[in-house]
Steps between C-alpha positions, in 0.01 A plus 500: 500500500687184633772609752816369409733636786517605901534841425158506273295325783628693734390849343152300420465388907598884558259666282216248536568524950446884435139446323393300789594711749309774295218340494491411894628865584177622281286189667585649840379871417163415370234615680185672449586836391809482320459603119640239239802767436625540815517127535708529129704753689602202748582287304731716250668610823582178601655409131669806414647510898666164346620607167197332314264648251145428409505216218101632365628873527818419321421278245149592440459874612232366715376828682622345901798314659254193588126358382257541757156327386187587708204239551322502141838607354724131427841637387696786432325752637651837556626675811268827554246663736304192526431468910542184615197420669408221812418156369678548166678279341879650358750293278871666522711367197855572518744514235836642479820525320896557686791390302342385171315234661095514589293356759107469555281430799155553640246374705136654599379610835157553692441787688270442829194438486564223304219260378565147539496411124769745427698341791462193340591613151823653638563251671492230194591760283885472703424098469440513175881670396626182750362263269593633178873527676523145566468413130828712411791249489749444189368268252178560573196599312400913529152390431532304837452858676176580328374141532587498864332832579211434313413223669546661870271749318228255394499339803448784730240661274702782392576670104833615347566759339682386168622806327726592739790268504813393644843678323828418480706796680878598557661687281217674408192515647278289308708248245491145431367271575186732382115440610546214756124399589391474827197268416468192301631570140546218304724683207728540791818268415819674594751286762692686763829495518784582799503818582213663290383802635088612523212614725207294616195699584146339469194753541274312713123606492147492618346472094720707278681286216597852352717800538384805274555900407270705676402711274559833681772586293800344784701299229650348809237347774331177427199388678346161535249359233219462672588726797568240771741533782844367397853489679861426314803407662828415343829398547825544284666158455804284355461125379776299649461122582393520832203691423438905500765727616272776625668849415244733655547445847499805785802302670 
């Protein structure tokens, strides 16, 4: 989508303000104990108590309001009686639909104790997003994200996942621009222009390059490739000139 009025970022800065402060409000209940669905059950609260709907549920008939991906478990994993244990590591993704237009956020957490590698990872996993922000500006390259955060990546000994991508969101939840890479692509030629519309969300990890089916017969969960701790976090976005207009924002 590229927004071309007030009105239409102003629904986008609504919907996308409600996804973060899902994911917070769900960030704040976990705790060792709580079952993956009862955290779902927080979060849907939150949106429906706004007028919102799940984007996954309602364009997808994913089976939960939100994805909530468990240590080995990279992305959309599915609300259920899965006990969050001490020391895990939890990624809340958020996405949501109120008025015809969509937002999408997430970010990963590390329940106590935590080990000081997966401190770190989280930790660079939130610098890596930063850097592949700074890249988004009109007239410039897309493939300046994935450059940028694969070289944070390289640097600080880290892998990307890179079949999970980046997607252009707001009038539905996953439009163009289509597949934006998070890692050095160099088919990757598309310019941004002024008020484009799209998500940035590098997985950061400790060794997988991969995200793949489990084979349990869950059409939905994906789990790293080799199993290696990884976090996501993501931000919805619009290109102006002065750089990214972040959309996902609990404030």
């Amino acid at each position: 989508m590229v927004i071309s009025t007030d009105e239409e970022l102003a629904k986008l800065k609504e919907i996308g303000r409600l996804c973060a402060q899902a994911v917070e409000t769900m960030a704040r209940a976990l705790e060792p104990g709580i079952t993956t669905r009862e955290l779902d059950a927080i979060g849907r609260k939150l949106l429906e108590d706004n007028g919102a709907q799940s984007a996954p549920e309602t364009s997808y008939r994913f089976p939960g309001a939100t994805c909530i991906s468990v240590n080995e478990e990279v992305a959309h994993g599915i609300p259920g009686d899965r006990i969050i244990q001490a020391g895990d590591l939890v990624n809340i993704d958020v996405s949501a639909v109120k008025d015809g237009f969509y937002g999408d956020t997430g970010a990963s957490y590390a329940l106590p104790p935590v080990k000081r590698e997966i401190e770190k990872l989280c930790r660079d996993g939130r610098r890596a997003l930063w850097t592949g922000l700074q890249q988004v500006k009109t007239g410039k390259s897309m493939a300046g994200i994935g450059n940028a955060i694969g070289a944070f990546a390289k640097k600080n000994r880290y892998t990307l996942i890179t079949n999970l991508s980046s997607h252009g969101i707001g009038r539905s939840l996953h439009e163009e621009p289509k597949e934006l890479p998070t890692w050095p692509d160099p088919h990757e030629t598309r310019i941004m222009e002024e008020g484009l519309v799209f998500t940035v969300e590098p997985f950061l990890s400790l060794g997988a390059e991969w995200a793949e089916d489990g084979g349990n017969g869950d059409s939905w969960t994906l789990y790293s490739d080799p199993r290696a701790p990884t976090v996501q976090y993501e931000h919805t976005v619009v290109v102006t000139r002065n750089g990214p207009l972040i959309l996902t924002l609990a404030s």
